[in-house]
N, C-alpha and C positions, 0 to 999 in steps of 0.2 A: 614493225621492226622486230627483226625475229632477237636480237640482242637481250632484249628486253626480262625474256620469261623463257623457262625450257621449254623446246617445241619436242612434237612427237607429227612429224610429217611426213610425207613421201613424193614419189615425183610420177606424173602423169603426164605423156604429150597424146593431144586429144588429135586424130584427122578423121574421126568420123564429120561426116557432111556439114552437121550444124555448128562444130566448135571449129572448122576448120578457118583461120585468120581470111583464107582466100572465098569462103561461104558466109562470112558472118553477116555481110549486106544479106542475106533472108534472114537472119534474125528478125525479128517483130519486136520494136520499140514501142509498144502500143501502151502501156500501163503509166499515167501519171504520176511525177513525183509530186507528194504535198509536201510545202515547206511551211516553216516558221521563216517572216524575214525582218532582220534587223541590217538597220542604216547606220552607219559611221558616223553621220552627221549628227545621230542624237547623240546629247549630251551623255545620257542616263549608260548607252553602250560605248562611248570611248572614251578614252584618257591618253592624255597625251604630256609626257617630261622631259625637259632635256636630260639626256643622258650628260653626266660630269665626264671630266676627262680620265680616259682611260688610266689605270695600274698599268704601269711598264716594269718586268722586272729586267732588272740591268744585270751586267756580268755573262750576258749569255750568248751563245752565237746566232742564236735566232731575235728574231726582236719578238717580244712575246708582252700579250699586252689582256690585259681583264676586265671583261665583263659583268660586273656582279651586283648585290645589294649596293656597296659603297657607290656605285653610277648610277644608280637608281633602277636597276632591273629587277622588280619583284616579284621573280620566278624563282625560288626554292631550286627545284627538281625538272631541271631541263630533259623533257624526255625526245625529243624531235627535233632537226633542226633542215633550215631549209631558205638556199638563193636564190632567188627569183631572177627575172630575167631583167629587174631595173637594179640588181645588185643589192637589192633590202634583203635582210636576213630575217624568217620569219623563224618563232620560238614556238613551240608547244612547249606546256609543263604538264605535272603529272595529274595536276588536280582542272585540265580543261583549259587552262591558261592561253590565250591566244596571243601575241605580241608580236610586232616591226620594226627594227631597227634599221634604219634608215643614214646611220652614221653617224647622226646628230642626236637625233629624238626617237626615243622608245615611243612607240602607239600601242597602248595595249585595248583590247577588242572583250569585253563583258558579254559572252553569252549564257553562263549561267541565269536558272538552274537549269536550262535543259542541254547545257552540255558542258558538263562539270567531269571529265572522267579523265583519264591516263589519254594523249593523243601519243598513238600508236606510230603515225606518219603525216607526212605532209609530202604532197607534190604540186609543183606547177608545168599545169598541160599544154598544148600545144599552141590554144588561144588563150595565153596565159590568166587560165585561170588558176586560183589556189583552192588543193582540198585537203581537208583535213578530216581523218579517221582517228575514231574511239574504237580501245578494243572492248569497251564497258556499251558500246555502243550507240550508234550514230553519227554522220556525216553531216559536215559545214563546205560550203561551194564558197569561195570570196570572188567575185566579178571585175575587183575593181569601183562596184558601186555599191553592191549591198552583199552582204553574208546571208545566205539559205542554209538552215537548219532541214535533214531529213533524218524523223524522228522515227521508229517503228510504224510501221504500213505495210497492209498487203499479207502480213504475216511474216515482213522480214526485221530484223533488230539492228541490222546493220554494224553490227558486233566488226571492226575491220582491225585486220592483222597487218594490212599494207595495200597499195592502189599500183594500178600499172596502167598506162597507156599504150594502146597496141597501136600497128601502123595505120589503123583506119580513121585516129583518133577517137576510137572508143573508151573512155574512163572504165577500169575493172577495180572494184571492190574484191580482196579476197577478203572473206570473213567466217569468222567461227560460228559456226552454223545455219549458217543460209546461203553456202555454196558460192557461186559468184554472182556478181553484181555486175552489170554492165548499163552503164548512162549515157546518152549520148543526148544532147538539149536538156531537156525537162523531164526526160521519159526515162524507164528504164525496162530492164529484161534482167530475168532470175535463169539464171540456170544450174539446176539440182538436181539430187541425187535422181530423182521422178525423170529428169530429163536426159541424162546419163554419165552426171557426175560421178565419182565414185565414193566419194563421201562428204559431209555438208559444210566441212571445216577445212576452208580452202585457203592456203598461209601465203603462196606468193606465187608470179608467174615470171615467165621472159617466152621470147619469140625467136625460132632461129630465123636463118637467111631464107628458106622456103618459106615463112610466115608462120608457120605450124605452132599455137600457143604452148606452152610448157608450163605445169600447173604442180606445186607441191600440196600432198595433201598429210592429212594426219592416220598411221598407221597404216598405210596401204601398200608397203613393201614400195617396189617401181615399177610401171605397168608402159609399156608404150606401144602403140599401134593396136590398143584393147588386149595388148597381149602381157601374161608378167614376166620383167626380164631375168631373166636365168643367171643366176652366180650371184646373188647380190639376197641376204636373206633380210626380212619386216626390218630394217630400222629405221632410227631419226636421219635424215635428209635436211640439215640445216640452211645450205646454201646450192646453186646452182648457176654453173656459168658455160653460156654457148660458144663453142670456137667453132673453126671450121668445117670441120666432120664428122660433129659430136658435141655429146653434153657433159661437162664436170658434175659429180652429184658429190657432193660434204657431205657426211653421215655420219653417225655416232661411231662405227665399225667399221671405218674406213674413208678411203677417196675411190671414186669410181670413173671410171669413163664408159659411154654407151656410146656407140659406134653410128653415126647415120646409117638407118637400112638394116640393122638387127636386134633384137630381139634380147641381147645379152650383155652383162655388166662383165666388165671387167676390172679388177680391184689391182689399184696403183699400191694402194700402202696400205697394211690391214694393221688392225689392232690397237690404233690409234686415232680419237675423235677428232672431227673435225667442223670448225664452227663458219668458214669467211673466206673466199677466192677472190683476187686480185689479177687481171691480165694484164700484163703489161706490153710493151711497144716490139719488144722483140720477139714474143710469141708465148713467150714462157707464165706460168703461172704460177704464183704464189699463195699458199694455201697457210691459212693459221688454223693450228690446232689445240684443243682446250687439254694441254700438261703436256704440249712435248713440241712447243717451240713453235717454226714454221719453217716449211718444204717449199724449195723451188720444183715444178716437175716443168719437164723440157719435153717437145718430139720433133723429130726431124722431118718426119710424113703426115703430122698429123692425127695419127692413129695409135701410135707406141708410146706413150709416154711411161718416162723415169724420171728419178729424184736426181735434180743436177750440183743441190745444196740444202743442206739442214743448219738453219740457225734455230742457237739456243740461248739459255743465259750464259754457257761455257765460251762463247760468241761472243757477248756483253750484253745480251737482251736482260730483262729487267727482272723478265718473267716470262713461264714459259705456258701460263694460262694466257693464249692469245684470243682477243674477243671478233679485231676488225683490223681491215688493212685500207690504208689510203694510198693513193701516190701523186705527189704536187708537179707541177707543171716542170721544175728540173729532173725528173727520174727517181728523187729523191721517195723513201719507201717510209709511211705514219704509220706505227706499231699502236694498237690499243691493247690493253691489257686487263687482263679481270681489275685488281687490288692494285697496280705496282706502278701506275702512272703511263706516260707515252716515252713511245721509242722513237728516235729515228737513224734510217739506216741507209746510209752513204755509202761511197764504194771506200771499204778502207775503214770505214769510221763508226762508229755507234755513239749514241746521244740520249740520256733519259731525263725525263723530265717528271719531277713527281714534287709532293708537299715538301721534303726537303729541299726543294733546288727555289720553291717558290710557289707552286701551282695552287691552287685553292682547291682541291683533292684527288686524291689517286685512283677513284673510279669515276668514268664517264660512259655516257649513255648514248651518243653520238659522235658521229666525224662527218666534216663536210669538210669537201674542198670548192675554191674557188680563185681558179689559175695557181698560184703560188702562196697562195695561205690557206691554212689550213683550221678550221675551226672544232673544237671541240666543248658539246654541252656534257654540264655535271651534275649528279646525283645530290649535291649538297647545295650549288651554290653558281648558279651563271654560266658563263663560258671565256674559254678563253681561246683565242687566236695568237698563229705562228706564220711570220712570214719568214 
């Protein structure tokens, strides 16, 4: 999760033959994964409590409700959070922490010591399995039936910054220095700098509509079609979101759009960083920016985008250090903020929520939705949900 820690990345779409989404079936799966595995069913790796009933704070228009020490969640420092597909909420904390909230009862899952580190992400793939990445290093597979530890092997560390599933159901590991990771059953394939990545510290992907992988990397300006794109000089590239004739790229120096088919950036709003892209249902996107609020940009063709809105705290925001954006199943818009708590923003209306209104603290490390609530984990202390 790139929220986490400053990145310094960039953006790559790979179509040379081997990385290409519609060639990866020649990829060679041939190198085994060795795991550590632990079972649920001992004793010695789970624990399992009722969760007490939830904190509700009242007076509010949301019904907003706490997860924390007092329910018996003994996660500190929530850094991941993650719904599965039976609607359990699984936690990462900072120090390796694995957990399942299940509505009633916390399960929490002991793998230390060999995976005691910051979990970086967590996803559940397509045959629902759950993974979890360390950026300290190493990968945990959950089945369903037993947790697989993959510890350093091969020469890789497995250092993960975030996972992605491409359309083939390929599991991708990016990771800080051993390039990507691609799993698929038991095996896996390294693809590096040797093979034609362009550098070994690979932060995050997505896939356009032609399949074509999208790869941010660290310091490598933006490069696409092996070529670098023009107008767009070396910076941080935080986020990245595909529409339909083109890529969004978040950067430190800017928002940019690359054009399907050339070669060249063009820069929507300069001079102003930008950390988070949110698409929404009418087409438009909304970009947070880290000290200057957050920009609606609109296009009519697809290709021209402009700023349709600037909110700010002049607006009612809270704060204008934006981290993340959500958006819950009524259109409604989840504001995260560095220091200043969550926003949310209505047509008409703004709503902040921080330690004075109630909240158990004004910096978080995640947002999850799920349909119409809205979950966020805390740097202090549990999580709290907003329906």
């Amino acid at each position: 999760m790139l929220r986490h820690f400053t990145l310094i990345l960039v953006l790559c779409i790979f179509r040379a033959p081997e990385f290409c989404s519609q060639n990866l079936s020649t990829i060679q799966f041939s190198t085994n994964l060795e795991s550590t595995v632990f079972r649920p069913d001992s004793v010695a790796n789970t624990e399992s409590r009722d969760a007490l009933p939830l904190r509700y704070m009242p007076g509010m228009r949301q019904n907003i409700s706490i997860l924390g020490r007092q329910e018996n969640l003994d996660i500190n420092q929530v850094m991941s959070l993650c719904m599965d597909s039976r609607h359990d909420i699984w936690i990462g904390g900072y120090n390796g922490e694995i957990a399942r909230y299940d509505g009633h009862r916390i399960h929490y899952y002991h793998l230390a010591p060999l995976f005691a580190n910051p979990i970086e992400d967590i996803l559940e793939d397509s045959q629902g399995n759950i993974w979890f990445g360390s950026r300290a290093g190493g990968i945990v597979r959950y089945n369903g039936i037993q947790f697989d530890y993959f510890g350093p092997q091969g020469g890789c560390s497995f250092k993960v910054f975030s996972f992605y599933e491409d359309r083939q159901g390929i599991v991708w590991a990016c990771t800080n220095g051993d390039g990507l990771i691609g799993i698929r059953n038991n095996q896996y394939v390294q693809l590096s700098v040797s093979g034609g990545l362009k550098d070994p510290a690979v932060t995050c992907m997505t896939q356009t509509n032609n399949g074509e992988l999208c790869t941010g990397y660290f310091k490598r300006g933006v490069v696409r079609n092996s070529q670098s794109v023009e107008g767009l000089p070396d910076s941080t590239v935080f986020a990245l979101s595909y529409t339909s004739h083109g890529l969004l790229a978040a950067t430190r120096q800017g928002l940019c759009f690359i054009s399907d088919g050339t070669d060249e950036a063009k820069m929507i709003i300069e001079g102003t960083g930008f950390l988070d892209l949110l698409s929404l249902s009418d087409g438009s996107v909304m970009c947070a920016s880290n000290g200057n609020g957050i920009f609606r940009i609109a296009s009519s063709d697809g290709f021209d985008w402009k700023v349709s809105e600037h909110i700010t705290t002049d607006q009612g925001l809270s704060s204008n250090r934006i981290t993340n954006l959500v958006n819950d199943r009524e259109g409604n818009i989840w504001v995260g903020t560095y220091d200043a708590g969550l926003n949310l923003i209505r047509p008409q209306l703004f709503q902040s929520f921080n330690v004075a209104t109630g909240l158990i603290s004004d910096r978080h490390w995640s947002l999850l939705r799920n349909g119409n609530d809205i979950y966020a984990g805390y740097s202090t202390e549990g999580i709290a949900s907003f329906n």
